[in-house]
Wavefront OBJ file of the C-alpha trace (Angstrom):
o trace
v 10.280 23.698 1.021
v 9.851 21.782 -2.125
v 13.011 19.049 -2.860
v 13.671 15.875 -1.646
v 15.011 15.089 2.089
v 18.724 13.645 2.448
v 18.851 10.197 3.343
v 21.893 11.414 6.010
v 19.391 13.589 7.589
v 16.567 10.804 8.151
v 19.466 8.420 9.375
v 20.574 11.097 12.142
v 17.112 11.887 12.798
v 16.571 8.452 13.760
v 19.358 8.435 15.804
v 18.074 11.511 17.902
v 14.776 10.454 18.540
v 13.471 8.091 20.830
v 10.613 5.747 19.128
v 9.124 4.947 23.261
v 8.753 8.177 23.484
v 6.849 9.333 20.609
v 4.811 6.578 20.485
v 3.875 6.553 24.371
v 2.571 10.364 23.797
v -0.266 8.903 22.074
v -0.392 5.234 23.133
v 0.467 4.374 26.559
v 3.248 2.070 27.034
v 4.583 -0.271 29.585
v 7.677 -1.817 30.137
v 8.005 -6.001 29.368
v 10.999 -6.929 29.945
v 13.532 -4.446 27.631
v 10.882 -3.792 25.784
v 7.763 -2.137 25.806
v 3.702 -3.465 25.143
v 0.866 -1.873 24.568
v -2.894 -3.156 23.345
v -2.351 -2.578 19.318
v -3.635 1.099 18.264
v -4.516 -0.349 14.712
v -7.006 -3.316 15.713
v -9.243 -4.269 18.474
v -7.218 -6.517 21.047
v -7.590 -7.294 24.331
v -4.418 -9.168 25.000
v -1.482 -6.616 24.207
v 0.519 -7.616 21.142
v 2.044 -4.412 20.338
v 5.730 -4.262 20.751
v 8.121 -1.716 20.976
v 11.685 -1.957 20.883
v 14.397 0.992 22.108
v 17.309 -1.073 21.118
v 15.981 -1.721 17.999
v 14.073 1.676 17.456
v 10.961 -0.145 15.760
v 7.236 -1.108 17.020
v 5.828 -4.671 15.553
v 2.388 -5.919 15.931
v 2.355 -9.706 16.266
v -1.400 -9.654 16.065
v -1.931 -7.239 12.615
v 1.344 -7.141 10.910
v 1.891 -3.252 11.917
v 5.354 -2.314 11.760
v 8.096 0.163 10.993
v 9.916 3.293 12.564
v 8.931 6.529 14.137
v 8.740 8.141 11.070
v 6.553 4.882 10.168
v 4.386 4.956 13.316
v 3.204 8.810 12.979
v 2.396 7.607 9.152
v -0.082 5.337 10.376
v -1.007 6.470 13.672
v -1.070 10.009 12.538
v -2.207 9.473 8.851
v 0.361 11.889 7.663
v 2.981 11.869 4.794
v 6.263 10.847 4.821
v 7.444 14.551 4.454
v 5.161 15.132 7.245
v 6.406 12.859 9.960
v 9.828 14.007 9.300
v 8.842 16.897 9.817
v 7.095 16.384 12.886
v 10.072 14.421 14.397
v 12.642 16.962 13.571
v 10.241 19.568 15.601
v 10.905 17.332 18.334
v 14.406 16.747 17.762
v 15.075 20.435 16.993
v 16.223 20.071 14.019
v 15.662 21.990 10.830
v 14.426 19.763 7.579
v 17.253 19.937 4.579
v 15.997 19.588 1.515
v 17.821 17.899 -1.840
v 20.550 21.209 -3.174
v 19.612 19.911 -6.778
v 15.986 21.060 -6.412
v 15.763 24.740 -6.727
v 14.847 26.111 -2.932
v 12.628 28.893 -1.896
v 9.914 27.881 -5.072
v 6.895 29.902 -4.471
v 3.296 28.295 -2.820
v 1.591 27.662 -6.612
v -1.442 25.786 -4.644
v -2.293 28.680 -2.493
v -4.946 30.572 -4.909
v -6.165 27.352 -6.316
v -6.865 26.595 -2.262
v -8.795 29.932 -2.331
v -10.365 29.636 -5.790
v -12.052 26.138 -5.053
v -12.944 27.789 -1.364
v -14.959 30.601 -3.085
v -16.582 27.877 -5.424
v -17.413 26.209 -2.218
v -19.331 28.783 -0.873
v -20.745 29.885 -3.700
v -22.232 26.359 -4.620
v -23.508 25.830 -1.300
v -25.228 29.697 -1.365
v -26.822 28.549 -4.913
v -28.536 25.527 -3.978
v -30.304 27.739 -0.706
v -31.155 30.698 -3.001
v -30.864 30.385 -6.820
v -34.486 30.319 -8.436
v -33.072 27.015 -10.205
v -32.473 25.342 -6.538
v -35.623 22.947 -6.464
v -35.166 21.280 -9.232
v -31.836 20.219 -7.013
v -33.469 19.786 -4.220
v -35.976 17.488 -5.667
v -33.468 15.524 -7.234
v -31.969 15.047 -3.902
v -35.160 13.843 -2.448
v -35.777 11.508 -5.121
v -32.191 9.526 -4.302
v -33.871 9.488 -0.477
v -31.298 12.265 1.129
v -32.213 14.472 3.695
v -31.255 18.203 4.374
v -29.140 17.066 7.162
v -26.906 14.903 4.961
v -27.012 17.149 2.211
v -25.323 19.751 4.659
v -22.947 17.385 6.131
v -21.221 16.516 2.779
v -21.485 20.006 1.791
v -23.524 19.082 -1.675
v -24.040 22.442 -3.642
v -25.622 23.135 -6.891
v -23.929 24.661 -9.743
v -27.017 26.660 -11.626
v -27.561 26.607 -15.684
v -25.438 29.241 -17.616
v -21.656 29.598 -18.879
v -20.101 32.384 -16.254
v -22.268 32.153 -13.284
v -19.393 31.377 -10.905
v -17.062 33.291 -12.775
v -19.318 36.619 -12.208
v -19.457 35.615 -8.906
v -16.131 34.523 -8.019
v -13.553 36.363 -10.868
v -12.976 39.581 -9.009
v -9.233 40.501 -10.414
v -6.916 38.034 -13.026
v -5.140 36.590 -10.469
v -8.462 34.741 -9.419
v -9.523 34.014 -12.964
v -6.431 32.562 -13.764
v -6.946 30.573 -10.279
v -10.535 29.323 -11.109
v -8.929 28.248 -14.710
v -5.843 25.903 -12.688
v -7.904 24.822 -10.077
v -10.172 23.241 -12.917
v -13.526 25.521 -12.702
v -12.947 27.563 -15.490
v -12.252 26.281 -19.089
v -10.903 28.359 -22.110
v -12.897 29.279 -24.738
v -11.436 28.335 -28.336
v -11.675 31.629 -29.183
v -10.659 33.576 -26.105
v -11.785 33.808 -22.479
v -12.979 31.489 -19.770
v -17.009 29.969 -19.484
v -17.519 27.705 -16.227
v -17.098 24.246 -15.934
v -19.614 22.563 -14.259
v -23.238 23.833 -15.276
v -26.646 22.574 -14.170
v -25.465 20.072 -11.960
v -25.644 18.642 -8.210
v -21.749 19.311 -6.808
v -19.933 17.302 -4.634
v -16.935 19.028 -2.846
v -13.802 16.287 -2.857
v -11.708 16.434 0.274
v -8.340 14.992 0.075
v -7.058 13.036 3.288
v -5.852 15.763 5.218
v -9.465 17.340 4.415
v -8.664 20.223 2.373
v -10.642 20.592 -0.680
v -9.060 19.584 -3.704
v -11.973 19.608 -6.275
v -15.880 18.815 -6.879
v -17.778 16.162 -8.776
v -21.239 17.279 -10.461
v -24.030 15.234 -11.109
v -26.188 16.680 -14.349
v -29.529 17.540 -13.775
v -31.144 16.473 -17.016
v -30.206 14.242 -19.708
v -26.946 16.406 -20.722
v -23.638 14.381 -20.904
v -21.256 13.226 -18.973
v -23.765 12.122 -16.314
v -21.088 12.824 -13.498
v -18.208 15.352 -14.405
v -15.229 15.488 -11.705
v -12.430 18.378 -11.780
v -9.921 17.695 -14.049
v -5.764 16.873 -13.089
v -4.517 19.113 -10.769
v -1.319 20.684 -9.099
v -3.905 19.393 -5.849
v -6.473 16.657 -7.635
v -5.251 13.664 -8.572
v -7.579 10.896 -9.112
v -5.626 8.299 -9.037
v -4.953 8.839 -5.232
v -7.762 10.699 -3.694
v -10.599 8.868 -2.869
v -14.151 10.573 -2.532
v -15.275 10.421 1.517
v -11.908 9.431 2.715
v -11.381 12.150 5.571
v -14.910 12.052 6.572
v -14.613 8.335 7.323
v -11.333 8.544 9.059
v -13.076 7.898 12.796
v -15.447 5.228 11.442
v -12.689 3.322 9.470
v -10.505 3.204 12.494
v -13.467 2.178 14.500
v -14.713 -0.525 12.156
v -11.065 -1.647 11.196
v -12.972 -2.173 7.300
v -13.488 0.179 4.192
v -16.055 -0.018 1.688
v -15.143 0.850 -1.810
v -17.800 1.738 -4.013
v -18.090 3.636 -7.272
v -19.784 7.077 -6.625
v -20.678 9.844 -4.401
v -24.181 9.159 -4.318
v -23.415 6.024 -2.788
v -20.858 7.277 -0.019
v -23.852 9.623 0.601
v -26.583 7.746 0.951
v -24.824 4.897 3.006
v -23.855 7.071 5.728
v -27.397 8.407 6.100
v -28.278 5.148 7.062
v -25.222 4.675 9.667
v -22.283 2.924 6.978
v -19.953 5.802 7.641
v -16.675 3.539 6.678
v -17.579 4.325 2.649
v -15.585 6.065 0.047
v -15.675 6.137 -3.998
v -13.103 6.494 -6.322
v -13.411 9.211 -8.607
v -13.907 7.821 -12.400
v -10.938 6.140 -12.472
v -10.494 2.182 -11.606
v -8.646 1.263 -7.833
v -4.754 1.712 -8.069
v -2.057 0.605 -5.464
v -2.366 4.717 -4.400
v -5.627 4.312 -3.080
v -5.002 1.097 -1.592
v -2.101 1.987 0.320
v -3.853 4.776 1.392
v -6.345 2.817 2.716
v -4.712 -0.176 4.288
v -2.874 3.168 6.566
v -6.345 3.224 8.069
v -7.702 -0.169 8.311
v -6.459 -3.879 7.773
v -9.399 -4.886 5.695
v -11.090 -3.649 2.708
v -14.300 -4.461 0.449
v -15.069 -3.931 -3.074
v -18.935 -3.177 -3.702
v -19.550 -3.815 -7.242
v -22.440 -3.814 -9.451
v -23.320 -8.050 -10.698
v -23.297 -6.548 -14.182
v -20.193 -7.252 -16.868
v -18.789 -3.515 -15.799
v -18.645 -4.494 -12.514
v -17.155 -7.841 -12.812
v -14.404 -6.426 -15.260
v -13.675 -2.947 -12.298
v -13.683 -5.888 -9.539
v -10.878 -7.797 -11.603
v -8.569 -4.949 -12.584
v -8.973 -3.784 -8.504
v -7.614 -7.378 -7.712
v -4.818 -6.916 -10.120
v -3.846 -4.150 -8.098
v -4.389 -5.121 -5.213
v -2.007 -8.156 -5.387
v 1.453 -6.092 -5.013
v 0.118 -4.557 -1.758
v -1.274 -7.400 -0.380
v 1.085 -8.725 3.154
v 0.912 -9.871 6.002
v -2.252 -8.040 8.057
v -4.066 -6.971 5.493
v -7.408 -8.457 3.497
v -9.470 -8.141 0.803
v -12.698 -8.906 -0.239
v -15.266 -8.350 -2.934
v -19.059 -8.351 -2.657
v -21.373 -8.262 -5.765
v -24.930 -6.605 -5.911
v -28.044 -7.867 -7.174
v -28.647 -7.248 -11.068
v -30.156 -3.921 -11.274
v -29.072 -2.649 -7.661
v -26.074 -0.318 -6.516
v -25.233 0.686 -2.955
v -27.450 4.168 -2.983
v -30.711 1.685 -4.021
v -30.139 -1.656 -1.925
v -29.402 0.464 1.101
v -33.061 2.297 1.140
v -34.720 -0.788 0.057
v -33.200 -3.261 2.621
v -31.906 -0.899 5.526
v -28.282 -0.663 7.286
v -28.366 -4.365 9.016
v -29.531 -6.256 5.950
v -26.609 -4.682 4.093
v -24.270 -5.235 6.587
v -25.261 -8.851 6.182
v -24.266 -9.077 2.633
v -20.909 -7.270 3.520
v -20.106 -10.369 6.260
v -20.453 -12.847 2.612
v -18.304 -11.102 0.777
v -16.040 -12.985 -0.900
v -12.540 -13.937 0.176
v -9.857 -12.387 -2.382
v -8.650 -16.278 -3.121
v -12.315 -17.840 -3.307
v -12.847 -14.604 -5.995
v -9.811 -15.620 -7.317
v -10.260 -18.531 -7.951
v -13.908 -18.062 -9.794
v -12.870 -14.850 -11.770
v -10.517 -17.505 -13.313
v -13.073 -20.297 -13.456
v -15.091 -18.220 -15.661
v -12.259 -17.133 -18.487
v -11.985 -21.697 -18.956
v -13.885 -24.111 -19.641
v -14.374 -26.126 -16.839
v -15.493 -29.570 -18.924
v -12.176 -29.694 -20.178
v -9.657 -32.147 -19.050
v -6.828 -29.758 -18.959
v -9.080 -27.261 -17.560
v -7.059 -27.329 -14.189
v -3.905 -26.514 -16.313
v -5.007 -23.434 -17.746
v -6.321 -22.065 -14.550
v -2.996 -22.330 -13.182
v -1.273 -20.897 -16.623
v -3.882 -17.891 -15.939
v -2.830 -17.748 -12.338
v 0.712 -17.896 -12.425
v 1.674 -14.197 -13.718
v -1.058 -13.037 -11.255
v 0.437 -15.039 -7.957
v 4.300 -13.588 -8.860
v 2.797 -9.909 -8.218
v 2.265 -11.011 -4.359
v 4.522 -10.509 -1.829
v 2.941 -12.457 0.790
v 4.557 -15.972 0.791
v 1.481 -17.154 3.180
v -0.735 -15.304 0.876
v 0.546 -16.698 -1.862
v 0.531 -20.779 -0.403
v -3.079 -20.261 0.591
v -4.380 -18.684 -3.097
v -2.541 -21.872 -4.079
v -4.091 -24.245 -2.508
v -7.676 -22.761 -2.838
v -6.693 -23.213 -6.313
v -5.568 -27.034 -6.072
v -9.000 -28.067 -3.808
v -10.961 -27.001 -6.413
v -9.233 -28.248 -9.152
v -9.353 -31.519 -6.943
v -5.801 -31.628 -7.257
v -2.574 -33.078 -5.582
v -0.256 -29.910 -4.559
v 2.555 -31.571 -6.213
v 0.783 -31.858 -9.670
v -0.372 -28.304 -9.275
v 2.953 -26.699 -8.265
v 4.455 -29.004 -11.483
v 2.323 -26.187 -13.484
v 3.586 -23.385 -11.424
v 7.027 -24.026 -11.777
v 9.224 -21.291 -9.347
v 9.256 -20.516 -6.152
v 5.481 -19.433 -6.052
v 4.697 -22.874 -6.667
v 5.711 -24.386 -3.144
v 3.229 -24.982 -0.839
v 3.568 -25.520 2.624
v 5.717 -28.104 4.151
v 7.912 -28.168 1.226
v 11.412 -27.243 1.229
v 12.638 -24.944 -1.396
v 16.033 -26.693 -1.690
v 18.485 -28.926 0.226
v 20.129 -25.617 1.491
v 17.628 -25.421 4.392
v 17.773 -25.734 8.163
v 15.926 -28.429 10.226
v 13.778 -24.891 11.142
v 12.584 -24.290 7.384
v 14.786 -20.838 7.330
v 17.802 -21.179 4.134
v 20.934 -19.821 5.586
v 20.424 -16.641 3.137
v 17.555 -15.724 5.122
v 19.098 -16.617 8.575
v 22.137 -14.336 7.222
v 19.894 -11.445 7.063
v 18.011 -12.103 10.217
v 20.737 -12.087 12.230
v 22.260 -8.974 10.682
v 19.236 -6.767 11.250
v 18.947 -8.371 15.181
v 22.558 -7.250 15.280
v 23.996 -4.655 12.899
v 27.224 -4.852 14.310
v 27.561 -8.512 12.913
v 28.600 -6.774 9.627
v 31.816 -5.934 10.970
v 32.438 -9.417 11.788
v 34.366 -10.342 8.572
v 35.675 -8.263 6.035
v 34.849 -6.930 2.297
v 37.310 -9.976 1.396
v 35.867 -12.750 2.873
v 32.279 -11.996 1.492
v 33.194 -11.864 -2.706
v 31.457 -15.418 -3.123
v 28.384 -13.279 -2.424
v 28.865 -12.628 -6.488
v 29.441 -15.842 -7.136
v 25.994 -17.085 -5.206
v 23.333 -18.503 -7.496
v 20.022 -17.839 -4.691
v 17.331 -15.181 -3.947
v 18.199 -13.249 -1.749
v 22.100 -12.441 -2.456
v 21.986 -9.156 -3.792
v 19.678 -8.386 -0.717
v 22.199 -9.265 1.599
v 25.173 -7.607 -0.076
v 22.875 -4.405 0.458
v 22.514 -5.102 3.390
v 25.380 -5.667 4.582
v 26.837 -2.343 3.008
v 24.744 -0.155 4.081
v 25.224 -1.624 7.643
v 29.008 -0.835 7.116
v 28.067 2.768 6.072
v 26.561 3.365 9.294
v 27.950 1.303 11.702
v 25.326 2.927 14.352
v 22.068 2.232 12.528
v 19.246 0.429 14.182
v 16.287 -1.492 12.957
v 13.977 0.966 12.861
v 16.826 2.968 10.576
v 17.641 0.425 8.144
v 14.033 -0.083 7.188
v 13.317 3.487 6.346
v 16.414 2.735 3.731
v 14.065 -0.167 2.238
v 10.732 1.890 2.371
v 8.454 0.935 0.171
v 10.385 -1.321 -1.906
v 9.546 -5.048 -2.260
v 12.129 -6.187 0.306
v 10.567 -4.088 3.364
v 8.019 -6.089 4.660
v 10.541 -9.273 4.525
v 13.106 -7.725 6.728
v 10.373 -6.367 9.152
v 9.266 -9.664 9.592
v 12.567 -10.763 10.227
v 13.690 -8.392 12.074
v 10.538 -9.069 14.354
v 11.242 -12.419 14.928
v 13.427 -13.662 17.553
v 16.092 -16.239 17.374
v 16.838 -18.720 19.951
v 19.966 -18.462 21.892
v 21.922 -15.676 23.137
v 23.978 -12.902 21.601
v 27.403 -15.232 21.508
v 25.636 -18.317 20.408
v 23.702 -15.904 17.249
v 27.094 -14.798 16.782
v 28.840 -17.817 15.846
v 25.493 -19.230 14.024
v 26.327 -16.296 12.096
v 29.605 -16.978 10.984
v 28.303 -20.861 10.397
v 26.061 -19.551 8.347
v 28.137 -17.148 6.259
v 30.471 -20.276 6.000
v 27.961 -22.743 4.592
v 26.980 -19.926 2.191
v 30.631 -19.665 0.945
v 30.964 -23.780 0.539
v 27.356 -23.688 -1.718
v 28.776 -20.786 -3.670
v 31.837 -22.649 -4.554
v 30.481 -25.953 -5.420
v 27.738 -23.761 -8.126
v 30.766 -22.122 -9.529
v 32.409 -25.444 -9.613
v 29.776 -27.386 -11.209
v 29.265 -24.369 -13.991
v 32.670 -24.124 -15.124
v 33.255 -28.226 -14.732
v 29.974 -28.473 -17.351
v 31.535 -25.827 -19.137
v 34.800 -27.673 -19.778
v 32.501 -30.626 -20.425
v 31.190 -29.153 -23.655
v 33.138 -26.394 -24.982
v 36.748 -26.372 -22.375
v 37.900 -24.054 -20.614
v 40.389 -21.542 -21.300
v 43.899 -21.597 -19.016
v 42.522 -18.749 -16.410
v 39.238 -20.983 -16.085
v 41.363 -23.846 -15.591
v 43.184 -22.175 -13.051
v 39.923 -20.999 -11.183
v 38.767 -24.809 -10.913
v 41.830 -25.644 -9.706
v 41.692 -23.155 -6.600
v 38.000 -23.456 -5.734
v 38.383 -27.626 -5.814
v 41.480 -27.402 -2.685
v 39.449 -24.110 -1.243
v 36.110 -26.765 -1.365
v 38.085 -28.857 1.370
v 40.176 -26.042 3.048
v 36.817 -23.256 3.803
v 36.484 -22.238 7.363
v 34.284 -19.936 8.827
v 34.945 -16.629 8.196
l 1 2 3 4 5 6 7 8 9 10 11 12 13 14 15 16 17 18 19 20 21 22 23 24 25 26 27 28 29 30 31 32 33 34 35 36 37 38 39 40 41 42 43 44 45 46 47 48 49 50 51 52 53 54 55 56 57 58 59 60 61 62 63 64 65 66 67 68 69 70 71 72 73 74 75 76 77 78 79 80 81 82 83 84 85 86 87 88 89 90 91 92 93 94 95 96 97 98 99 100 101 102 103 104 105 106 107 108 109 110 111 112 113 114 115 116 117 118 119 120 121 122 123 124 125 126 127 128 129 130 131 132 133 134 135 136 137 138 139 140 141 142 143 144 145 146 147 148 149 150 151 152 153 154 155 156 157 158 159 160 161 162 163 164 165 166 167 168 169 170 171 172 173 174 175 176 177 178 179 180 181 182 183 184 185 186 187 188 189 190 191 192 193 194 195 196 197 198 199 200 201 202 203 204 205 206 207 208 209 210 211 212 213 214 215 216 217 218 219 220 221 222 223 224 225 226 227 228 229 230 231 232 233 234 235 236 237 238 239 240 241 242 243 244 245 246 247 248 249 250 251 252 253 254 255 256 257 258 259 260 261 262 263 264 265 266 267 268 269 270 271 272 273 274 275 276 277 278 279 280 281 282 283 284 285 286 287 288 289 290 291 292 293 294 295 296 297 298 299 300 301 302 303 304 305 306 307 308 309 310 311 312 313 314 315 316 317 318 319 320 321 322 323 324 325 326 327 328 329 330 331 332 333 334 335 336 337 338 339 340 341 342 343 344 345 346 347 348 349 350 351 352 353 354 355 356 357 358 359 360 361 362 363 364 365 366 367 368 369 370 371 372 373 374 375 376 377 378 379 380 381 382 383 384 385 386 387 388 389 390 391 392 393 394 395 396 397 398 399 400 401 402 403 404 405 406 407 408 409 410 411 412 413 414 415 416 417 418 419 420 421 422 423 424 425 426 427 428 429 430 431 432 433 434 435 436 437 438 439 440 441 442 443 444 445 446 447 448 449 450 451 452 453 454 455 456 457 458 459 460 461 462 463 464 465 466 467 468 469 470 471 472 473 474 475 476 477 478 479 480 481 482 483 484 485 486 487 488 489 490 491 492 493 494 495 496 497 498 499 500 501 502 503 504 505 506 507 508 509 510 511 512 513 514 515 516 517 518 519 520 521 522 523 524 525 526 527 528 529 530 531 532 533 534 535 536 537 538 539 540 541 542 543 544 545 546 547 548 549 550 551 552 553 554 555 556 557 558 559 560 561 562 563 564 565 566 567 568 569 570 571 572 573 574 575 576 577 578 579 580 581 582 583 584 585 586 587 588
């Protein structure tokens, strides 16, 4: 099963499958218009906003940002993997799943006994900390952090006693499970030969992964031995840079909440949802990547950093932010809330209850307001050129978002508390992060604010077909075009030409999870005035006033060229076309 899935396939799986009628299976749909609504499935709405289009083969939520394909829907909806939805829509479909000839096929199930090994150590744990003579001193340490039996159960905590092969005696019936226990990361090997256990003396916590099958543990030590928590080790299964401790326990709360909680350890996952804050989960020794936030941001539009107020936690909070940035569109939020000195979720919770909490979670702090302060503190703010620097600081930072609105409003948090104009700000962020709102990028630009680059490729995803409309020919100042954008559309508009048939919903599969995807979703979302004939011909316009700005930049480079070093005859010859094609262009 293992290899990667033909892009063919996915393209004439798309084709075969209906989008209204996977998605009405699960949410209920009704017709508006050609279209179909629905209340949203990933936020609370009363007034529907959910859209689904069978022309187009895509869903849009106007209200959250939601968007995408089939395959994209049962992602979200579903929580599944990519491989997974495929899978599931092919079911449907009846079709059978090809997978990449250059992988090698038929490669054996290698996670299968690690699956069982880390099962037995399950059970085993969970027997120890009801029946090992060494049990109270787990126990008590559990009472001491304020859990009850009932929670203890319900996370499954287990105790792994004091000694080198106690779950090895236990567990190491034949080789084949010793050499299990040592690859699922129980066992380790002793310099000198054979295995002794891994985690000794220690409260364990059984990691799920999203689909809730158990991956690994983390164990807390039970006196002053070090490292005070010790998690599996890398994994054919555990990998902590995307599994996140909790995660398929919450799954119900998060979608009921529409918010996750990040905080830094089991205990406080734990002892949170004894008290009723079920939407928790920890990452597992490692700082937050752009893996666990996507992951996330499937489940819920909003999440919250819990940090301790100490230097540790200021410096995890800032490198989460970092990456947090390049996932950052349209729908979703972040926000970071910082602890008294001395305090971390598992204490403030018992000492100040579920509401009081809750409380401090509705002052978080906005991602730009954190921002902004986490920058405040690296400069000295009695400086005149204090607001300078910030903005040198920021500048790197701000490029890694790809939310334009994002983007304008971290900018001008920035400028009202540097008590700034905008224009003297954006003189320091020179590029296109710099405009703010209300500010055209360039003369270029329609009396609506949208370039013609951008109306180019809004009108081709609306209507694919539009890429037939002029030939390879008549689009080879696409080179020539100095703007962002270009190369986008020339991908575009081949891959359109490919596959003459493809829909929305299709040609944004071909742009998952690239930069450009949730730019052409919200195009493709957003409707146009006019009909299909009048789009049309704004279409060729717009292709035409393309073509005129790519000749006048390649006429002003190679006339400054001849201006200081000349031009050579076939240069000369160029100029002299492109200055009679300036005044003979029509639309194509």
């Amino acid at each position: 099963m293992a290899g990667k899935i033909p892009e063919q396939f996915i393209d004439e799986l798309l084709a075969r499958v209906d989008i209204v009628d996977v998605i009405d299976t699960r949410v209920p749909l009704r017709k508006a218009g050609k279209d179909y609504k629905a209340c949203c499935p990933f936020h609370e709405e009363k007034t529907p906003s959910f859209t689904v289009s069978q022309s187009k083969q895509f869903y849009h939520c106007f209200g959250c940002g939601q968007h995408g394909s089939a395959i994209g829907f049962l992602m979200e909806y579903e929580h599944m993997s990519f491989p997974e939805a495929v899978e599931e829509l092919a079911k449907r479909a009846g079709m059978e799943v090809p997978r990449d000839a250059r992988v090698i096929k038929d490669q054996p199930d290698t996670t299968a006994p690690l699956l069982e090994a880390l099962a037995q150590a399950d059970r085993f744990y969970r027997r120890m900390l009801r029946e090992h003579p060494q049990a109270h001193e787990a126990v008590a340490y559990l009472k001491r952090r304020g859990l009850s039996g009932e929670i203890a159960a319900d996370f499954g905590l287990g105790f792994a006693p004091d000694g080198w092969d106690n779950l090895l005696k236990a567990a190491a019936a034949s080789d084949a499970m010793r050499d299990a226990l040592l690859a699922a990361g129980l066992a380790v090997k002793k310099d000198g030969g054979g295995l002794y256990d891994r985690f000794r003396h220690r409260v364990m916590f059984p990691i799920h992964d999203h689909r809730g099958r158990l991956i690994g543990f983390g164990g807390r030590v039970l006196d002053s031995g070090e490292p005070k928590y010790l998690n599996s080790p890398e994994t054919p299964l555990f990998h902590k840079g995307r599994e996140l401790y909790g995660l398929y326990r919450a799954r119900d709360a998060l979608k009921r909440v529409g918010r996750a909680l990040v905080v830094e350890g089991y205990m406080d996952v734990v002892s949170l949802a004894q008290y009723g804050i079920d939407y928790a989960v920890a990452t597992l020794g490692t700082a937050t990547t752009r893996d666990h936030l996507e992951r996330l941001f499937r489940y819920v539009p909003e999440v919250v950093f819990c940090f301790d107020g100490d230097r540790a936690g200021r410096a995890a909070a800032w490198r989460a932010l970092e990456n947090a940035l390049p996932v950052l569109h349209e729908g979703r939020q972040v926000s970071f809330l910082f602890l008294p000195d001395g305090e971390d979720p598992d204490t403030l919770v018992r000492k100040e209850g579920k509401e009081a909490f809750e409380t401090r979670l509705q002052q978080a702090l906005s991602l730009p307001d954190y921002f902004f302060q986490a920058l405040a503190d690296q400069v000295d703010m009695a400086r005149s050129d204090a607001p300078a620097r910030i903005a040198e600081l920021a500048k790197p930072l701000l490029s890694n978002l790809r939310s334009e609105a994002l983007r304008h409003l971290m900018l001008e948090r920035i400028t009202e508390k540097n008590r700034l104009a905008g224009a003297s700000l954006g003189q320091v962020m020179t590029g296109s992060s710099s405009r703010l709102p209300g500010k055209r990028a360039n003369s270029g630009e329609s009396n609506t604010g949208v370039s013609p680059l951008r109306r180019a490729i809004q009108l081709l995803l609306l209507y694919p077909e539009f890429a037939q409309v002029t030939d390879t020919e008549n689009l080879d100042f696409l080179a020539r075009l100095a703007r962002p954008g270009t190369e986008l559309l020339e991908k575009l508009t081949t891959l359109i030409r490919n596959h003459p048939t493809m829909t929305l919903g299709a040609i944004l599969e071909h742009f998952r999870g690239s930069e450009h995807e949730p730019h052409l979703a919200k195009l493709g979302s957003t409707p146009v005035p006019g009909d299909r004939a009048e789009h049309e011909i704004l279409f060729r316009d717009t292709l035409h006033k393309l073509r005129q700005e790519a000749t006048t930049q390649e006429i002003e480079r190679l006339m400054n060229k001849d201006r200081f070093v000349g031009l050579n005859d076939q240069e000369k010859s160029e100029l002299k076309r492109l200055l009679a094609d300036k005044t003979q262009v029509r639309p194509v």
